[in-house]
VOGU-3710 file (C-alpha; in Angstrom, 3 decimals, decimal comma):
1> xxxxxxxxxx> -28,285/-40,372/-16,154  -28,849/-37,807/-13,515  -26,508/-38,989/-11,635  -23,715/-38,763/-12,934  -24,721/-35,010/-14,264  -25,426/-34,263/-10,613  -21,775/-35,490/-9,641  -20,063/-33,243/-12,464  -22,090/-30,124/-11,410  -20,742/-31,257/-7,460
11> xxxxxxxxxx> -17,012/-31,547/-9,012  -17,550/-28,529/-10,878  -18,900/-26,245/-8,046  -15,788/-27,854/-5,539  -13,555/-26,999/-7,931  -14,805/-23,406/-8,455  -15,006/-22,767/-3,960  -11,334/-24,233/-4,071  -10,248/-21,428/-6,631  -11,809/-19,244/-4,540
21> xxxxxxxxxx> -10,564/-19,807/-0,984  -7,819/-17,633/-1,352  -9,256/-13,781/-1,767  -5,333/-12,346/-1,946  -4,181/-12,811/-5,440  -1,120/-14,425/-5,784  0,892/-12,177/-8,238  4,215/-13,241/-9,669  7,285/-11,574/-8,699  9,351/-10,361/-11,876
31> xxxxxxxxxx> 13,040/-10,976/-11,148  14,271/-6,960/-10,674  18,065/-6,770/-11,736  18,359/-3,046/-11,040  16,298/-0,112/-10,576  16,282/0,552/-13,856  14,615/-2,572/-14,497  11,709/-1,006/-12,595  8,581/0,187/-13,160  8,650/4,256/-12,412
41> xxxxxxxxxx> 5,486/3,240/-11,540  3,204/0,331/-10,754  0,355/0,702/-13,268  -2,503/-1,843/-13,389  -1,124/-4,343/-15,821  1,804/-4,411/-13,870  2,344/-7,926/-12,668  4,462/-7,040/-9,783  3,318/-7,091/-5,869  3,416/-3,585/-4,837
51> xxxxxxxxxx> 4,996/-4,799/-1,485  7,793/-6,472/-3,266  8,035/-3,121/-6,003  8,306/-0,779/-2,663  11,071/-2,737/-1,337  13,054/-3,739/-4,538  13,043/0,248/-5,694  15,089/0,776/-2,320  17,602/-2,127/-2,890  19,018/-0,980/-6,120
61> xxxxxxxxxx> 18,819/-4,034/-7,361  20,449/-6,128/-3,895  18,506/-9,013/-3,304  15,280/-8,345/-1,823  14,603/-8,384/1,884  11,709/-11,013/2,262  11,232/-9,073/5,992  10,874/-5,829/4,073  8,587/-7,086/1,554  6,311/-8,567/4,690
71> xxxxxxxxxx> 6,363/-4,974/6,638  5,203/-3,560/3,352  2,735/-5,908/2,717  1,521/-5,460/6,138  1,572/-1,643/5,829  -0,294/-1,953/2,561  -2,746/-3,947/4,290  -3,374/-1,690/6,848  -3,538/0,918/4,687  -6,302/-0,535/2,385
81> xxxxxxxxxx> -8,292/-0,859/5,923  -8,302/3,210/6,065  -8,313/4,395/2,453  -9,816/4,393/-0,829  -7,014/3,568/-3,018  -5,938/0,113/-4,013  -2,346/-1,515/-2,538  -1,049/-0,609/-6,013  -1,919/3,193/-6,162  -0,775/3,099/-1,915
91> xxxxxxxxxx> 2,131/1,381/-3,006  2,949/4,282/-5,785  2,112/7,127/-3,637  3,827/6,006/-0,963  6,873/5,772/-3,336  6,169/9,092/-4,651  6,511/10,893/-0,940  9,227/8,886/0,081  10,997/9,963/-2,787  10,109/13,736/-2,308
101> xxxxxxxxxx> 11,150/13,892/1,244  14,366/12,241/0,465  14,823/15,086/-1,422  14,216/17,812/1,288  16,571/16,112/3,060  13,578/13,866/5,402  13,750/10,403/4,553  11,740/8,021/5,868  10,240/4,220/5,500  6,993/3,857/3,435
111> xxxxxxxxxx> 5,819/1,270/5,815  5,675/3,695/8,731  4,329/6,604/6,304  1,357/4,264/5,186  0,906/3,302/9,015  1,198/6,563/10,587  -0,789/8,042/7,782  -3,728/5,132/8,527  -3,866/5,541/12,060  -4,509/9,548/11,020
121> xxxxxxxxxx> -7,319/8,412/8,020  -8,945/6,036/11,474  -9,870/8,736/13,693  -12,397/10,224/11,170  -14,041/7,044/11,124  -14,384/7,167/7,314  -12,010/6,036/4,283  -9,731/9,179/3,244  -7,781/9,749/0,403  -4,306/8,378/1,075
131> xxxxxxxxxx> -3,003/11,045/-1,879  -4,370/14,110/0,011  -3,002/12,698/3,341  0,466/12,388/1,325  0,399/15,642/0,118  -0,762/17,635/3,452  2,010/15,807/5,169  4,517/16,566/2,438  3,608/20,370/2,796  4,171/20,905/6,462
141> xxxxxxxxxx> 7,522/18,775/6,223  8,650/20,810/3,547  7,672/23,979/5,517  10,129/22,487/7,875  7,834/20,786/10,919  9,472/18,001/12,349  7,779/14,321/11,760  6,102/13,871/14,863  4,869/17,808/14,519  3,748/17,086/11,237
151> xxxxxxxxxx> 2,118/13,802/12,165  0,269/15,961/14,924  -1,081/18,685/13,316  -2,640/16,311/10,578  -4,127/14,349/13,563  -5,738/17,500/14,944  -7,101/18,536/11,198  -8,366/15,147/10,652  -9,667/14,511/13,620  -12,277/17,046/13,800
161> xxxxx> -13,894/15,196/10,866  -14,970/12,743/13,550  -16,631/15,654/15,278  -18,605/16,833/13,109  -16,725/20,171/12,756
//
C-alpha cells in the first residue's frame, strides 16, 4: 500500500519540477490588427508580451518583426538586470519616452533607450528607477542636448552614486 502512494507522491513532485523548469512565462501573443487594437498601455492583466506590444505599437499594424520582438526582449531583459520595474512597466515607459521624443522631433529605438539607460542604472552598482532615468533623459533632450550629450551627463550624475558622493 505504500508503495504505490510513494510512486504517486514521485509522479506528483516530477510533474510539479517539470512545470517549473521554465522561470520565463510563456504569455500568449494577441493577434494586433492595428494600433488601435492596442493597449495604450500594458497593464497587469494584459496578456500580451511587452516585447511583442513595443514592437507591434511601431508597425501600425504590419506584421510583426520576430527580430524586433527578440532585440526588445533582450533589451527588456537587460533592463530588468539594472532596475526595479517589471518588463511590463519597462516596456510602457519605454513606450512613453519614445513617444515624447518623437514628438520633439528625437526619435529613437526603445531597445537602445532601455540599453543605454541600463548601462547608466550599472555604474551605481544598485537597481534605479528606470522612470526617473526616463524622465532626466527626456529633460536634457528636450532642453536640446544631443543623445550622446545627454547620455553623458546622466552617466556623470549617476555615476557619483557609486562614489559615495
Amino acid at each position: 500500500m505504500a508503495a504505490p502512494r510513494l510512486a504517486a507522491l514521485c509522479a506528483t513532485l516530477a510533474a510539479l519540477l517539470c512545470a517549473c523548469g521554465d522561470t520565463a512565462p510563456q504569455r500568449p501573443v494577441a493577434e494586433v490588427k492595428g494600433r488601435d487594437a492596442l493597449p495604450k498601455w500594458l497593464t497587469p492583466i494584459d496578456r500580451v508580451d511587452p516585447a511583442y506590444w513595443l514592437a507591434a505599437r511601431k508597425s501600425g499594424g504590419a506584421p510583426v518583426d520576430e527580430a524586433r520582438v527578440a532585440r526588445l526582449r533582450a533589451a527588456l531583459e537587460t533592463g530588468g538586470a539594472h532596475f526595479l520595474e517589471s518588463p511590463r512597466m519597462l516596456a510602457n515607459r519605454a513606450g512613453q519616452l519614445g513617444d515624447m521624443l518623437a514628438e520633439i522631433g528625437a526619435a529613437e529605438d526603445e531597445a537602445e533607450l532601455i540599453e543605454s539607460l541600463a548601462r547608466i542604472s550599472a555604474v551605481t552598482q544598485n537597481k534605479q528607477t528606470f522612470g526617473d532615468l526616463c524622465q532626466h533623459y527626456f529633460n536634457l533632450r528636450k532642453q536640446g542636448a544631443a543623445r550622446d550629450a545627454a547620455l553623458a551627463d546622466l552617466l556623470e550624475r549617476y555615476s557619483m552614486q557609486s562614489r559615495g558622493q
